[in-house]
MDAnalysis code that builds the backbone (N, CA, C; Angstrom):
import MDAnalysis as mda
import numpy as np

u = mda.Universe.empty(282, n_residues=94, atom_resindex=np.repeat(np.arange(94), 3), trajectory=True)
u.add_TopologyAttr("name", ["N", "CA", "C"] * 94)
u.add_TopologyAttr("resid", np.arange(1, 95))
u.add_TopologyAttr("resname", ["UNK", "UNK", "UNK", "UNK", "UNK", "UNK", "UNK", "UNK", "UNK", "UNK", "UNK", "UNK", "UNK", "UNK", "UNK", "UNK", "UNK", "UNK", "UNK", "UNK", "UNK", "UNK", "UNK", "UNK", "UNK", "UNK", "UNK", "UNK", "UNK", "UNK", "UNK", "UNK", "UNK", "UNK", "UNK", "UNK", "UNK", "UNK", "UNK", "UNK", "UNK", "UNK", "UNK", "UNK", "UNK", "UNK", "UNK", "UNK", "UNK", "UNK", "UNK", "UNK", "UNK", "UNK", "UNK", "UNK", "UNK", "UNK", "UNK", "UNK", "UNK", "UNK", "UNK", "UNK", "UNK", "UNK", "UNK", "UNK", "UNK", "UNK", "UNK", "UNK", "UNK", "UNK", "UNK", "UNK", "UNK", "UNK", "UNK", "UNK", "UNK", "UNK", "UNK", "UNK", "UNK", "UNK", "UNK", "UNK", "UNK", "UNK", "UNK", "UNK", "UNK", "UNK"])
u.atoms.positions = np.array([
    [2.329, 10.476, 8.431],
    [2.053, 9.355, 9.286],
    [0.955, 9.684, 10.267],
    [0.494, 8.894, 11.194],
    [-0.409, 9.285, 12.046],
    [-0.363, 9.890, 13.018],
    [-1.358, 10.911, 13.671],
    [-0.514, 11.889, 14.292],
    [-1.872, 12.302, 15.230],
    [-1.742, 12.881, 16.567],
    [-2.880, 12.796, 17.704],
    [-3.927, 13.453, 17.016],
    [-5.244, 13.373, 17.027],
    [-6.533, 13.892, 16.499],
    [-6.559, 15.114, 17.662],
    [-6.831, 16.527, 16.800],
    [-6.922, 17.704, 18.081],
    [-8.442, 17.142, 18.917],
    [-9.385, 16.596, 18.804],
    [-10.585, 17.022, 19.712],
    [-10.436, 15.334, 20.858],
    [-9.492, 14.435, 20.492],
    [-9.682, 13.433, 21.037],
    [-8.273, 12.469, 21.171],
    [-8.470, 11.614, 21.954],
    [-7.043, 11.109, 22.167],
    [-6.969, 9.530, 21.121],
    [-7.776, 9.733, 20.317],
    [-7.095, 9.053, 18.962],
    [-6.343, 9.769, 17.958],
    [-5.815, 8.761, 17.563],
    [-4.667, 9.176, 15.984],
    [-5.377, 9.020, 14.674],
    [-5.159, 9.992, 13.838],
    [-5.969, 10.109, 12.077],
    [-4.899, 10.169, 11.301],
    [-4.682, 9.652, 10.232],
    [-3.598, 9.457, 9.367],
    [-4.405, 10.223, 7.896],
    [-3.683, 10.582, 7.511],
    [-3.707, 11.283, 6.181],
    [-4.333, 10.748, 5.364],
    [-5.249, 10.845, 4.616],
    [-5.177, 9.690, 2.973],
    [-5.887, 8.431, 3.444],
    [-6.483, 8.335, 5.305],
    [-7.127, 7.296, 5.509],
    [-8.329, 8.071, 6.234],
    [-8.016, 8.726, 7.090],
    [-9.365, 9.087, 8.326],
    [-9.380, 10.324, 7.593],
    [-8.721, 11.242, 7.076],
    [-8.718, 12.490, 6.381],
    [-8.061, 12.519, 5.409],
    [-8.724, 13.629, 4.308],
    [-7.806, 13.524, 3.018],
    [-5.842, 14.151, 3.590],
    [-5.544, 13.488, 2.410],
    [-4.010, 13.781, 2.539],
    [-3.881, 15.514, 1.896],
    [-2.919, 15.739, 1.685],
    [-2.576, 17.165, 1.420],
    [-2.973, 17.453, -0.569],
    [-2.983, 16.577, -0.860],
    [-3.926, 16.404, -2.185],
    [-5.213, 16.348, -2.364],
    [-5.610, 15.936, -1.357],
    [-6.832, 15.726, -1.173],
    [-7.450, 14.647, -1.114],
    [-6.833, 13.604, -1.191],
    [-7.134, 12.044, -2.007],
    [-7.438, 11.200, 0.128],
    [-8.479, 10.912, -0.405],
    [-8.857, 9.347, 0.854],
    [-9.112, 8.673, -0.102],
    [-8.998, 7.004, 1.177],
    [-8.979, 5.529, 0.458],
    [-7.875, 5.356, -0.242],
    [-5.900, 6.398, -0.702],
    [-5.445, 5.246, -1.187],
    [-4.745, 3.846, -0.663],
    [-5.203, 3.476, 0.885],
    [-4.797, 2.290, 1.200],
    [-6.079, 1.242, 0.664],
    [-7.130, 1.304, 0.220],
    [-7.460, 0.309, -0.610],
    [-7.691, 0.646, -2.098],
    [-6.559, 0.846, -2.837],
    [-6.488, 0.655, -3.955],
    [-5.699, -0.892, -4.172],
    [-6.382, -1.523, -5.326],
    [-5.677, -2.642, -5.312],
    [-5.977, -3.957, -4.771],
    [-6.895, -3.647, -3.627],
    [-7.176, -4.651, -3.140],
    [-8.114, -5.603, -3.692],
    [-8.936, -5.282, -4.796],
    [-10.037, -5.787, -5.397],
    [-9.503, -5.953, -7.153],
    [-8.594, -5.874, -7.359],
    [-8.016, -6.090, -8.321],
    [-8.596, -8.062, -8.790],
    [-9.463, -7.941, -9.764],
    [-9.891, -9.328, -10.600],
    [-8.465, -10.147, -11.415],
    [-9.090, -11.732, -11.704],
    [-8.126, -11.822, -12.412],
    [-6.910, -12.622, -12.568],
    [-6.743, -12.985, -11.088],
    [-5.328, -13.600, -10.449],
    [-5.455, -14.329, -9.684],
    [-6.079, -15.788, -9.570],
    [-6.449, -16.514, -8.685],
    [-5.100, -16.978, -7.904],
    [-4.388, -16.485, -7.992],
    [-3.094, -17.161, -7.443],
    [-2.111, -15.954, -6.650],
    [-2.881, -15.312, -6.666],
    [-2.645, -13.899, -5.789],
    [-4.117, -13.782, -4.357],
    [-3.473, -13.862, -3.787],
    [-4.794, -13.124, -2.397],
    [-3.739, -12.135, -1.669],
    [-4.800, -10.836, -1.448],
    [-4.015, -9.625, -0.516],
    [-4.402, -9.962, 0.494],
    [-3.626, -9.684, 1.856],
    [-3.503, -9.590, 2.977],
    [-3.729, -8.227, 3.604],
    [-2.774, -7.140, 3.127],
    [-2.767, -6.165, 3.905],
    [-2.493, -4.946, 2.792],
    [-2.754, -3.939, 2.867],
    [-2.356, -3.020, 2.082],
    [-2.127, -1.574, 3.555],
    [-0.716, -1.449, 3.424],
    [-0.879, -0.026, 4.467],
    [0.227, 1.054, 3.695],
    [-0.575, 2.033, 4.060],
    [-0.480, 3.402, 3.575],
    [1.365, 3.755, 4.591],
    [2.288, 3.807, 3.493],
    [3.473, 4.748, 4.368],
    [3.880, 6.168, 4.435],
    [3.137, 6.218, 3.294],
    [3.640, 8.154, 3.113],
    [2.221, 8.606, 1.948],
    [1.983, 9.543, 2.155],
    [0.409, 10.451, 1.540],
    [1.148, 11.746, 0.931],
    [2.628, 11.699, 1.044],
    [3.147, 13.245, 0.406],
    [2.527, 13.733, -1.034],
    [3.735, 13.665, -2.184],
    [2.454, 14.555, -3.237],
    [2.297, 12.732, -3.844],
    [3.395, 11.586, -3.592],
    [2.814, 10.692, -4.105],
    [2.690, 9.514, -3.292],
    [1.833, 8.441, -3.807],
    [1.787, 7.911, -2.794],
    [2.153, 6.453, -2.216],
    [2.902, 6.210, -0.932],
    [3.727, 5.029, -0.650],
    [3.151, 3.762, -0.271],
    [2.647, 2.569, -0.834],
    [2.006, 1.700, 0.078],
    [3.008, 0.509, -0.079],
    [2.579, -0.402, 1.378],
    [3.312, -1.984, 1.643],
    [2.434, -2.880, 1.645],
    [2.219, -3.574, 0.229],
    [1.305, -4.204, 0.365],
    [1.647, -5.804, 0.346],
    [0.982, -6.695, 1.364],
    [1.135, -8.017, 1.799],
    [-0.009, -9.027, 1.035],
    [0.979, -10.405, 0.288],
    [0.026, -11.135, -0.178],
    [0.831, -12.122, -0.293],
    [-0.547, -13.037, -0.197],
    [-0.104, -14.850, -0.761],
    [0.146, -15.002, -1.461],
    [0.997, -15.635, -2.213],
    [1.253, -16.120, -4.017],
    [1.604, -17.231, -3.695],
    [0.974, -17.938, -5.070],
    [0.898, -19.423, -5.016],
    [1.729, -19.651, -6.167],
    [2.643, -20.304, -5.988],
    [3.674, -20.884, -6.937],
    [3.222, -21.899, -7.681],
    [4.264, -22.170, -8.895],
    [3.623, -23.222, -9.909],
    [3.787, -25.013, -9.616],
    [4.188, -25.067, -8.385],
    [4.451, -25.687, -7.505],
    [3.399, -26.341, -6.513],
    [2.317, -25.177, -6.600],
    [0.863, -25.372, -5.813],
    [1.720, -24.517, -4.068],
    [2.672, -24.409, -3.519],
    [3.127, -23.669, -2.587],
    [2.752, -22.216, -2.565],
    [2.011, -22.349, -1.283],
    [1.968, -20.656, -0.926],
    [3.215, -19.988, -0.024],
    [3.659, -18.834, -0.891],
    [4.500, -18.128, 0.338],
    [3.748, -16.468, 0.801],
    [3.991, -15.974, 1.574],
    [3.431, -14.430, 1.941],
    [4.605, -13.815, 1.449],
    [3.661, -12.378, 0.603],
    [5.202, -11.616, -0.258],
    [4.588, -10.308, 0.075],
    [5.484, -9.651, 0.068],
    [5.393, -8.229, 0.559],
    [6.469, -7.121, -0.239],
    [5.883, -6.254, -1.000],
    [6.437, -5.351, -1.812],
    [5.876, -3.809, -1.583],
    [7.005, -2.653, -2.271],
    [6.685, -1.495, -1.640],
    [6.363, -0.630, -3.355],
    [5.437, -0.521, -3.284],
    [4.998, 0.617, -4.332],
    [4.427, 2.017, -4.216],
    [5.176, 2.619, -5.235],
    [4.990, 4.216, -5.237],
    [3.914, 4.274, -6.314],
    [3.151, 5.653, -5.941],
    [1.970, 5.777, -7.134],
    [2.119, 7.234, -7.216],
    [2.475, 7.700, -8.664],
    [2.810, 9.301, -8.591],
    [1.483, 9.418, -9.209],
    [0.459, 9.156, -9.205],
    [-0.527, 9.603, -10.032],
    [-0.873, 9.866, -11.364],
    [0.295, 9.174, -12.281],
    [0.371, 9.193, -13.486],
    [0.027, 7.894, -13.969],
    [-0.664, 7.546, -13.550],
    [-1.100, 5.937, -14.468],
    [-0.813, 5.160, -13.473],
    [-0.071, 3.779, -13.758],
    [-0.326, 2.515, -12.691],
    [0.946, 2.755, -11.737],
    [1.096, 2.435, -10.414],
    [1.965, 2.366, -9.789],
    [2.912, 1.524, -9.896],
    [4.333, 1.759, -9.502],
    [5.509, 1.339, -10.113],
    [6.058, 0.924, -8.880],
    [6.872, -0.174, -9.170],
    [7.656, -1.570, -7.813],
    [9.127, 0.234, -7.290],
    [9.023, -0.028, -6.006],
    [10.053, 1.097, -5.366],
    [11.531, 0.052, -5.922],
    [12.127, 0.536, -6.202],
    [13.422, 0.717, -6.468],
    [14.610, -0.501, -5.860],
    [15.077, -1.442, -5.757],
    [16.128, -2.233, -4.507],
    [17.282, -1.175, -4.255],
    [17.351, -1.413, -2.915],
    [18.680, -0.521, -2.352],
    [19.497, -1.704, -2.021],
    [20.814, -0.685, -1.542],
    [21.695, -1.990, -1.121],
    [21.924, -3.186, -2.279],
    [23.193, -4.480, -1.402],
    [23.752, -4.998, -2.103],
    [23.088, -6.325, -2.071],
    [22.880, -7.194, -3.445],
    [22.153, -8.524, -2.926],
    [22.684, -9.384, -2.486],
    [22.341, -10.024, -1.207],
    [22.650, -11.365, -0.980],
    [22.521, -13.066, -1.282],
])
């Protein structure tokens, strides 16, 4: 996560202002430029964890077949083996 910069009293996060412990910057915009899906627009893509894989929450419009937009927000892991995969549901559904 982000954590005080030694020469200054800003914060640098891993995998965004500096590579992560892999080495990897930019993976909070992966995805964002993804063609293709006019019925998808991203909002936000943020980086939660840079460990060996990597965690993002990414926020978007989807337009239903309905013509209704709602804002949807899902959490994907990317182990670096090909395309990233939807995190898991915990807990019980309501």
């Amino acid at each position: 996560g982000p954590r005080p910069d030694r020469d200054s009293s800003t914060t640098t996060t891993a995998g965004i202002d500096e590579p992560d412990r892999r080495g990897r910057t930019g993976p909070d915009r992966i995805g964002r430029d993804l063609p293709g899906n006019d019925g998808v627009r991203f909002r936000d893509v943020e980086l939660l964890s840079t460990d060996w894989y990597v965690l993002r929450r990414t926020t978007f419009d989807m337009r239903h077949r309905n013509d209704h937009w709602s804002t949807e927000q899902r959490e994907t892991y990317d182990r670096g083996i090909g395309r990233p995969r939807r995190r898991p549901a915990t807990g019980s559904a309501s």
